[in-house]
C-alpha positions as CSV (number, residue, x, y, z in Angstrom):
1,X,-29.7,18.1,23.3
2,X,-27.1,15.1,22.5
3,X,-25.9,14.8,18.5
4,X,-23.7,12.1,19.7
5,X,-23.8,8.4,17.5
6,X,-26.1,6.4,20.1
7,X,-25.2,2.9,20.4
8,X,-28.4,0.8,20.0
9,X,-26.7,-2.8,20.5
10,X,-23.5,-4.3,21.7
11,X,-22.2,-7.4,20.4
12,X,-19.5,-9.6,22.1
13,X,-16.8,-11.1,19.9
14,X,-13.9,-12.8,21.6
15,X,-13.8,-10.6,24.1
16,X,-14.5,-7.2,22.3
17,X,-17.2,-5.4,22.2
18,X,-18.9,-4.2,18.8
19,X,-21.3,-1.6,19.2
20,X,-24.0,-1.1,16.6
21,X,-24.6,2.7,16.5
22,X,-27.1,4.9,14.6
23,X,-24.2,5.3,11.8
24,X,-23.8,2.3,11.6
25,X,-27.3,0.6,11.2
26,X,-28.0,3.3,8.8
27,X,-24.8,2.4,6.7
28,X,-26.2,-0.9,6.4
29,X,-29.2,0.1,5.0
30,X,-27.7,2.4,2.7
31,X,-25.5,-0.9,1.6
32,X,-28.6,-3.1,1.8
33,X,-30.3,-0.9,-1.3
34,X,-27.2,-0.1,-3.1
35,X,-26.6,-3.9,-3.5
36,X,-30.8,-4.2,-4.1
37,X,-30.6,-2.0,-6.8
38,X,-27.3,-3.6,-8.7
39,X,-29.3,-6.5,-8.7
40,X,-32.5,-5.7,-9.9
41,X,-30.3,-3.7,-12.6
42,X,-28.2,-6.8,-13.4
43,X,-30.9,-9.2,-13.9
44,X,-32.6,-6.4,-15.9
45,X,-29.7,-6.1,-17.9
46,X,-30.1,-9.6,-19.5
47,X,-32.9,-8.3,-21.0
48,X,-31.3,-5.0,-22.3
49,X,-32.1,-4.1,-26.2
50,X,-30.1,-2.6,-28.7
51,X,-32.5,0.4,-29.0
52,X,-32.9,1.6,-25.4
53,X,-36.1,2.0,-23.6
54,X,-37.4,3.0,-20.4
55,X,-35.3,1.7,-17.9
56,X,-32.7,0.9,-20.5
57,X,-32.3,4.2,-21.3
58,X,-32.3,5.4,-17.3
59,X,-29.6,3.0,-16.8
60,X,-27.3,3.8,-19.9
61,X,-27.9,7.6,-19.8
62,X,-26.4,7.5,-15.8
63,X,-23.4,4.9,-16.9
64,X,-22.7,7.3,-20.1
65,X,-22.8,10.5,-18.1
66,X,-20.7,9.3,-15.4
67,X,-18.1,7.3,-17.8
68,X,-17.9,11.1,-19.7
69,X,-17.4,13.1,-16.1
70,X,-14.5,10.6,-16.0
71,X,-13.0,11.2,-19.2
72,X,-13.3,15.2,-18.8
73,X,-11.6,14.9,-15.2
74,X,-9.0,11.7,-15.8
75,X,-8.5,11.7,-19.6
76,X,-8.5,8.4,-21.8
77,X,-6.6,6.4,-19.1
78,X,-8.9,7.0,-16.4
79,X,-11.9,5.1,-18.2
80,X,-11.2,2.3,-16.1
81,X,-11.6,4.3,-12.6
82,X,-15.5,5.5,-13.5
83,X,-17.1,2.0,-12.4
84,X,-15.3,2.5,-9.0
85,X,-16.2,6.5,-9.1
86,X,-19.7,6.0,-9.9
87,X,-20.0,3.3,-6.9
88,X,-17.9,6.2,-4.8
89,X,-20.3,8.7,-5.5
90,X,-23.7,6.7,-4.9
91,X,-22.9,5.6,-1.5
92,X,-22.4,9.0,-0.4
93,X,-25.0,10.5,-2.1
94,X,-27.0,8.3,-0.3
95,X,-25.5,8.2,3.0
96,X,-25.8,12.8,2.9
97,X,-29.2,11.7,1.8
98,X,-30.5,9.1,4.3
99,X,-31.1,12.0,7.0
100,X,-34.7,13.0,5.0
101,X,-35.8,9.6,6.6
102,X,-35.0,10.0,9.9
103,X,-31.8,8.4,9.6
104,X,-28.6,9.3,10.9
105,X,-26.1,10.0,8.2
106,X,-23.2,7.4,8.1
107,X,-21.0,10.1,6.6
108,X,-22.1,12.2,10.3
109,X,-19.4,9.5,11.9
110,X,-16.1,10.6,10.6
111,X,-14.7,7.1,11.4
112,X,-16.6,6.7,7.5
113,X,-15.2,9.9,5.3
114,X,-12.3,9.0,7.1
115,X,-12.1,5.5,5.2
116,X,-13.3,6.7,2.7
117,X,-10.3,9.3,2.2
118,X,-7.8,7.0,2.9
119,X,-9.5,4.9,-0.2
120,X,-8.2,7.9,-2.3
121,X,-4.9,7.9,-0.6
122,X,-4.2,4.1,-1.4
123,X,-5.5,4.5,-4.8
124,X,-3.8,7.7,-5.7
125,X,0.1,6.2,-4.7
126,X,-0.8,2.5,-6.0
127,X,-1.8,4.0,-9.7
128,X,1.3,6.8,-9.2
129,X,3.3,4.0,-8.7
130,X,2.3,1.8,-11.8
131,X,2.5,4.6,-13.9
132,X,5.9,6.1,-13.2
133,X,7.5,3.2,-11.7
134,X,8.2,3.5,-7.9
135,X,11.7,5.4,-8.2
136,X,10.8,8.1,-10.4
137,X,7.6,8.4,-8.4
138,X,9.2,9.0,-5.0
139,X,11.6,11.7,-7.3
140,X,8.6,13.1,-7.8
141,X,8.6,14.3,-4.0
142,X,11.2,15.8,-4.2
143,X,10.2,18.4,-6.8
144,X,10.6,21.1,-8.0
145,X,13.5,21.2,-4.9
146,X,14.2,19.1,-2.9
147,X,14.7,21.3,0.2
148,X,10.4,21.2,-0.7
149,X,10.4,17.5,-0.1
150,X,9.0,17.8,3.8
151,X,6.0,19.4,2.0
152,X,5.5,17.6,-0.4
153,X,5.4,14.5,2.0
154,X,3.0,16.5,4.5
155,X,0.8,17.9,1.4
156,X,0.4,14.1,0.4
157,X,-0.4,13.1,3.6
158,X,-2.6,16.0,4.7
159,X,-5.1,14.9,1.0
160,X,-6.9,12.1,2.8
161,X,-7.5,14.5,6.0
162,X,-8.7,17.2,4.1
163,X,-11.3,15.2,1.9
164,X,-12.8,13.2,4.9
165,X,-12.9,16.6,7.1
166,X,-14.8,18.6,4.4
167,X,-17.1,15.5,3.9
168,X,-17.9,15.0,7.7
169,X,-18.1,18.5,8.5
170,X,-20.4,19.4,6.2
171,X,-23.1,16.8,7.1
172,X,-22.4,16.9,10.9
173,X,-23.0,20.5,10.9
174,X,-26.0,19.7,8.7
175,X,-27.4,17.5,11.2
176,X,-26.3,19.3,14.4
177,X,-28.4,22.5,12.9
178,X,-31.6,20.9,11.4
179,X,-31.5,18.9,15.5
180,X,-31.3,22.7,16.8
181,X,-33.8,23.7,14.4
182,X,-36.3,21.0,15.6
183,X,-35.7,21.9,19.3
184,X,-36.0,24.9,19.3
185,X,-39.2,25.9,16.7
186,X,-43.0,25.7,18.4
187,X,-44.4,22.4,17.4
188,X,-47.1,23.8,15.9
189,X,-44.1,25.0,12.9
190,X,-42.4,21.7,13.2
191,X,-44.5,20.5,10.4
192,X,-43.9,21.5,7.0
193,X,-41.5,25.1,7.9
194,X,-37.9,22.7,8.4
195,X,-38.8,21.6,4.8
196,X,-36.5,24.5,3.4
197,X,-33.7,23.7,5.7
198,X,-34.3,19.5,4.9
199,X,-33.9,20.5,1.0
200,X,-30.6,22.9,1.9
201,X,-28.4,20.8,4.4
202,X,-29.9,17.2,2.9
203,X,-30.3,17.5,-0.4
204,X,-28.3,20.4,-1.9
205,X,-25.2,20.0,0.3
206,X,-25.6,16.3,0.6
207,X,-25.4,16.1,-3.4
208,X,-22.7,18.9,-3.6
209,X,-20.7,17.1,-1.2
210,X,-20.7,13.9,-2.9
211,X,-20.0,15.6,-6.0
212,X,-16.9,17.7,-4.4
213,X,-15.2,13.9,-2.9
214,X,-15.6,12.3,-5.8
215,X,-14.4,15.3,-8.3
216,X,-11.3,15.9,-5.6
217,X,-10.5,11.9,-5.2
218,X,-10.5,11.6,-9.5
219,X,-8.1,14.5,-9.6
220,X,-5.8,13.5,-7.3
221,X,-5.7,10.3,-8.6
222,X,-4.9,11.9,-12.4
223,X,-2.2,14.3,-11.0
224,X,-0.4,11.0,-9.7
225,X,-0.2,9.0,-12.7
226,X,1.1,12.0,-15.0
């Protein structure tokens, strides 16, 4: 059995070789119909009513809920952070989810949690930074002593590590077992049984997972800029 990301193409660019693997080609796709749907919901949009309807309503009650999951995490000020959020928290809900077709998660390759963490990192000391100005922030190290400031550096450091490892092992493990679980049952059981398992490591833990990056990146992002 191999769970390793095949490569299915290689592409020469001056003299380097990009490799399209199974992540990656299923990134795209999960890229492809995230940019699909903002479309079809921005030329929708133009036609928007001032009593909701239908898709209307889908739309708003998804942009209300997530702009309120801001507010109760961030406060007032992080309004402004729940478009970005919201976009955070699709593309990994459907990257954890694009194994029930037979894809290979893009979250499976840690190359993309690991982006994906550094993200929050970059965000959470830009917006520190602009809210307490860059001197008191870096005091901010050194607290509440400053014989604590190693760890405060390493604890900083170690946030982007710790979001992308939870993230990648979580579905890696979830796609290493349900592999296992397909070797190894009679084909006769192959159909229908791994259903369970499907529902468990793709779609509970695949939404949980989403929820749990996005929920960690907001609040490290709020504890910076107080």
């Amino acid at each position: 059995m191999d769970f390793t990301d095949k490569a299915l193409a290689k592409i020469s660019i001056g003299g380097y070789d990009l490799l399209i693997t199974q992540s990656l080609l299923s990134m795209w796709i999960v890229i492809l119909i995230l940019i699909t749907i903002a479309i079809v919901v921005k030329v929708k949009s133009k036609k928007f009513t001032e009593v909701p309807t239908g898709f209307q309503n889908l739309i708003e009650m998804i942009v209300e809920a997530f702009e309120s999951f801001t507010l109760s995490i961030m406060g007032e000020r992080g309004k402004k952070f729940s478009a970005y959020f919201g976009g955070l928290f699709f593309f990994i809900i459907f990257s954890n989810l694009s194994g029930l077709f037979g894809l290979r998660p893009p979250t499976a390759n840690y190359a993309v949690p690991l982006a994906l963490g550094l993200m929050t990192f970059i965000l959470v000391h830009v917006n520190g930074v602009r809210a307490k100005g860059g001197l008191k922030y870096l005091k901010s190290l050194t607290e509440p002593i400053v014989l604590l400031t190693p760890l405060n550096i390493v604890g900083e450091l170690a946030n982007p590590v710790s979001l992308s490892f939870r993230l990648f092992g979580n579905i890696i493990g979830g796609t290493i077992l349900m592999g296992l679980f397909y070797e190894l049952l009679p084909i006769f059981v192959k159909i229908g049984f791994p259903a369970f398992f499907h529902f468990y490591f793709d779609v509970f833990d695949g939404v949980l997972q989403a929820f749990v990056f996005t929920m960690l990146s907001m609040v490290f992002v709020s504890g910076a800029m107080e």
